[in-house]
N, C-alpha and C positions, 0 to 999 in steps of 0.2 A: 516424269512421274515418280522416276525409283528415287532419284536425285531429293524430291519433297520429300517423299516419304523418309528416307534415312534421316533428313534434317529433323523432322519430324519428331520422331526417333531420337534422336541425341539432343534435344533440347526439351525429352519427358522428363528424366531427371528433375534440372532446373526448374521446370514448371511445378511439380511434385514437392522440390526441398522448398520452394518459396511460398505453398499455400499455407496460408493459416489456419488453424482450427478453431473456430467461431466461443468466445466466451459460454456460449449456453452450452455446447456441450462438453468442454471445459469441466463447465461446475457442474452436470449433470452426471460425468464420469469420476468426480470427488472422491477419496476413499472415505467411507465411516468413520476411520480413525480423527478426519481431520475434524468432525463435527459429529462427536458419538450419539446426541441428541436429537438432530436431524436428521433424517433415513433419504433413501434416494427417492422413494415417491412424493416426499415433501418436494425437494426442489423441483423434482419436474411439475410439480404444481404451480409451486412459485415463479417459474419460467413461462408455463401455460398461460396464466394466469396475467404475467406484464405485457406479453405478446399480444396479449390479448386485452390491454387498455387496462387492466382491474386494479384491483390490490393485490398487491404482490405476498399476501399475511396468509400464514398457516400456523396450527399449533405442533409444537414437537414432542419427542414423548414421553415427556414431564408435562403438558397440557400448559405450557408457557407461550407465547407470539414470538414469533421469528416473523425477517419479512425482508424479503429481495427488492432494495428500495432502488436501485442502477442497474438497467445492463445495455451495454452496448456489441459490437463487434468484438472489442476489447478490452471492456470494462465492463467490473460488477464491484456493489457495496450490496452485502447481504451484513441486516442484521441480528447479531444470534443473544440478543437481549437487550435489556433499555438501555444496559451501561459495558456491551462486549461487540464488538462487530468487524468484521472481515470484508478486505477489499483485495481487487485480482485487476491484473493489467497487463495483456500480451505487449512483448518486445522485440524488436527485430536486436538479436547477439549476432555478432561476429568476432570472436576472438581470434588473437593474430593474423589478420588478414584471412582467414577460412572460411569459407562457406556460411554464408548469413543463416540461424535458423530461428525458429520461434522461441523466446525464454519467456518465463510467466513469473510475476513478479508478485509476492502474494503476504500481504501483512495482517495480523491480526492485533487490535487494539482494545487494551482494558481498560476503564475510569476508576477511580476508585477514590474516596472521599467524596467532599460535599461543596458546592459554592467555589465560594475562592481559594477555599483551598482543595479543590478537586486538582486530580496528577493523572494522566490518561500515560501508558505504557505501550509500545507497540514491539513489533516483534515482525523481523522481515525475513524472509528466505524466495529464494527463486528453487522454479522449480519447470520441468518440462512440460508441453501440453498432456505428457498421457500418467503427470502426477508422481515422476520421479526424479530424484535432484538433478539439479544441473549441476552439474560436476565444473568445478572451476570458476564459476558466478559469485563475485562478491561486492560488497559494497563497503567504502571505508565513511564512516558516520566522520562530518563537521567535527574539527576541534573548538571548545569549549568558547575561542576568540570569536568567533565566524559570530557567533549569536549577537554580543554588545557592538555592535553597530549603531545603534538609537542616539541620541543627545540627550544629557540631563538639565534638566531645563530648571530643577530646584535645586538649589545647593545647600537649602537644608538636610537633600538625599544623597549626600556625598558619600558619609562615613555609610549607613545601611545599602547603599549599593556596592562600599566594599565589602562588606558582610558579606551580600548576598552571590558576591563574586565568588566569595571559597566557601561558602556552604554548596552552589553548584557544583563548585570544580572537586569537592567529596560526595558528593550524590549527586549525579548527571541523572536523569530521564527524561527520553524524547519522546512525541507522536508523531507520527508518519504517516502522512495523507500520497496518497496517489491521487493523478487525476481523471478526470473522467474525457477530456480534451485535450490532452496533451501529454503525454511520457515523460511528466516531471516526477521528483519526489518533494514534498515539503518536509521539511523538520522542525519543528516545534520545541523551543525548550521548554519544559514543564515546571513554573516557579511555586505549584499550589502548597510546598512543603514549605516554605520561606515565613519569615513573620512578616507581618501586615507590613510594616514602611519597609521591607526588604524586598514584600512583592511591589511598592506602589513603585519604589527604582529601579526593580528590575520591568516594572510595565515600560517606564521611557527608554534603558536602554536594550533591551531584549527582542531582538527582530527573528523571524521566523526565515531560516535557510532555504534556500530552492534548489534541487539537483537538477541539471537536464541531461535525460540521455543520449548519449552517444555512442551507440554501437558495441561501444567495449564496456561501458559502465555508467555510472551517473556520476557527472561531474559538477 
């Protein structure tokens, strides 16, 4: 019996560093700072609220909709307007072979323009479950090649897809999707700034990247 109990004992630890702390209270322990519009009794609304089969919509303190449209164990997309919205995805880190622990993987995404030539922006950082950086967490974004992977299939679009090659490669912006099923990252190039037959060849050759996690990072 002492023999279990020690074991006991010395495998609390382990049990302890490997729990995860569930997305809802995650995002219920948010600082103000990250969403100064949104207060903490909104989200606990909006969390009530999906838990509870509903709409996940409440107004914030500008009397705008906000609305927690995902949440799982490890994921949430909350959105903080028609054209702003924020996604979160628990990861098991382990760097240099050390002790696996929870990193939170958290992007915020802006649209801005119209149609086709709307350009969405995102913005990634990791950060710890209790909302303080992860120290050492980073990610190295796709080189500008990784994207033209497509075939052009008009060769009328020869010359505008070389345009459209060094108008990106002097103004790159990506979107950055997380998933809700799986610990990938997408990346998106974003051709909405490009002219019309600059965007119709970058549609054929412009493929959207996939990261998948590994433990130390997204590859």
């Amino acid at each position: 019996m002492k023999r279990q109990l020690l074991l006991i004992i010395a495998l609390l630890p382990v049990a302890l560093a490997s729990a995860q702390v569930p997305m809802r209270d995650i995002f219920a322990a948010m600082p103000d700072s990250v969403l100064p519009l949104v207060t903490k009794n909104d989200r606990l609304d909006c969390i009530d609220f999906i838990e509870n089969h509903m709409e996940a919509k409440v107004r914030n303190r500008m009397g705008a909709f906000v609305q927690l449209d995902t949440l799982t164990a490890d994921y949430l997309r909350f959105r903080t307007s028609k054209r702003a919205w924020l996604e979160m995805r628990s990861l098991t880190w382990q760097p240099n072979d050390s002790t696996s622990q929870q990193l939170v993987a958290l992007v915020q995404t802006v649209e801005g323009g119209f149609g086709a030539s709307a350009v969405r922006h995102s913005n990634l950082r990791f950060i710890n479950p209790d909302w303080t950086p992860a120290a050492g967490a980073t990610v190295a974004m796709p080189p500008l090649a990784d994207y033209f992977t497509g075939v052009l299939t008009d060769s009328a679009l020869v010359e505008p897809a070389s345009h459209a090659r060094l108008s990106l490669a002097h103004f790159t912006v990506v979107e950055l999707r997380l998933s809700a099923s799986a610990p990938t990252l997408t990346c998106l190039l974003q051709t909405g700034d490009l002219s019309r037959e600059e965007r119709e060849a970058a549609t054929q050759l412009v493929q959207p990247v996939v990261l998948h996690w590994q433990k130390t990072g997204w590859r």
